[in-house]
C-alpha positions in Angstrom: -50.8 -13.1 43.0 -49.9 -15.4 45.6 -46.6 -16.7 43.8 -45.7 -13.2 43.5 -45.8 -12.6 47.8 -44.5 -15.7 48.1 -41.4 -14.9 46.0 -40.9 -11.4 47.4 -41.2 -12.9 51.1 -38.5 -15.7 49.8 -36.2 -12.4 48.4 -36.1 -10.6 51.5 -36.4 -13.1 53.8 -33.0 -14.9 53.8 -34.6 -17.1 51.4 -31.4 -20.1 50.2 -31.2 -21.5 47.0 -29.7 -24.8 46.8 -25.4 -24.4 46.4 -23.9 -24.0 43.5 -21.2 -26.6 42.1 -18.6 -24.9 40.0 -17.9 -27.3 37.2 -14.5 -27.6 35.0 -16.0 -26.0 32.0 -17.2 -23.3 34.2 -14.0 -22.4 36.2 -11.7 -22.6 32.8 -14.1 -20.5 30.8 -13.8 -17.9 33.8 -10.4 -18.2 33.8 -10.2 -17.8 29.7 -12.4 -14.8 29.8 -10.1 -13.0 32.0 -6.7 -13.7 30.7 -8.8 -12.6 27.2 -9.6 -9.3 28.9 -6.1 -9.1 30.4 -4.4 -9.7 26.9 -6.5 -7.0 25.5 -5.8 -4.0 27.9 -2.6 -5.2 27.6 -2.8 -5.2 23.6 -4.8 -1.6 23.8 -2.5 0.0 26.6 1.0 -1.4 24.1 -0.7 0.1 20.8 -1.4 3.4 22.4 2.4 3.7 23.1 3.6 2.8 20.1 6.0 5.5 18.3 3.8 6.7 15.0 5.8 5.8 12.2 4.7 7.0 8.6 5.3 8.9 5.8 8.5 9.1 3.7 10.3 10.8 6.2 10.4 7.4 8.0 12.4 5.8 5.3 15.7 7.4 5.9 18.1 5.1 6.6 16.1 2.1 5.6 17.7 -0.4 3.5 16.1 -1.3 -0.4 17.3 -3.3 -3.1 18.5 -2.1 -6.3 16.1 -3.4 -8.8 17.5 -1.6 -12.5 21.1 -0.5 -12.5 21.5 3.0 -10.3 24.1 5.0 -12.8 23.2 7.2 -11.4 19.5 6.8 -12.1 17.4 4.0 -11.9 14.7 1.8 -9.7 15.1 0.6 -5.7 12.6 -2.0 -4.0 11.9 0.0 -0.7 9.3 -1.1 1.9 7.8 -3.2 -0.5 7.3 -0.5 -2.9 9.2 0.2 -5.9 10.8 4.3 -5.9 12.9 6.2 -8.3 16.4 6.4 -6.9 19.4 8.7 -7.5 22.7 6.7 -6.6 25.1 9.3 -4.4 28.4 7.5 -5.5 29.2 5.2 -8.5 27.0 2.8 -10.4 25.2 0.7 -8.4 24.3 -2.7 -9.9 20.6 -4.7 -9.9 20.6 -6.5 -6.6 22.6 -4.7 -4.7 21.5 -3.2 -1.7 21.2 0.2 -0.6 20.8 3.0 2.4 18.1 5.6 1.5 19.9 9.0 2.7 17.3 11.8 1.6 14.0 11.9 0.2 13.3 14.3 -3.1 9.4 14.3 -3.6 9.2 11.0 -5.5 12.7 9.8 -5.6 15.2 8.4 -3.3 18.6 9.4 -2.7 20.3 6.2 -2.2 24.1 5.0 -1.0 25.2 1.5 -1.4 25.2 -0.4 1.8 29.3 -1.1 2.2 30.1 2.7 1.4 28.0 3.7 4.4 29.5 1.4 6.4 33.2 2.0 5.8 32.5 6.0 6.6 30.5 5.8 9.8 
């Protein structure tokens, strides 16, 4: 019972305890923690104000690749995925590449990449 007086007397007493050395490990893991903290409010704050970007609808005016000869139907590579496509203008050839211009449930309307450019 006595340590137990003796150590509340200590607490609010002004009792010292011997100084504290701040090491190198010590003071770079503080500083590491914090820039870790930093980086992800940062990270959270960045995500949060991101523009939302799915669906199809997001694919207009993407570019794909022409993976079977568009004439006028035929396959495009598109966001990694391969689609249906409907070429808007002539035959289009494997390899070419191509603007996605509309979006029909499961198949892309598609222009090839110079005519697009040449009308804007």
């Amino acid at each position: 019972m006595e340590i137990f007086t003796d150590l509340f007397t200590d607490i609010f007493t002004g009792f010292s305890m011997p100084a504290m050395e701040m090491t190198g490990p010590i003071i770079l893991a503080i500083i590491l923690a914090v820039a870790f903290i930093v980086f992800a409010i940062y990270a959270i704050i960045r995500g949060q104000m991101r523009k939302i970007s799915a669906g199809v609808e997001d694919m207009i005016g993407k570019e794909a690749v022409v993976r079977t000869t568009l004439e006028p139907k035929g396959t495009v590579l598109a966001e990694g995925e391969l689609w249906s496509a409907i070429s808007e203008g002539d035959r289009i050839e494997a390899g070419e590449e191509v603007i996605v211009t509309k979006i029909e449930g499961l198949r892309l309307r598609v222009t090839k990449k110079n005519e697009r450019k040449e009308g804007e």
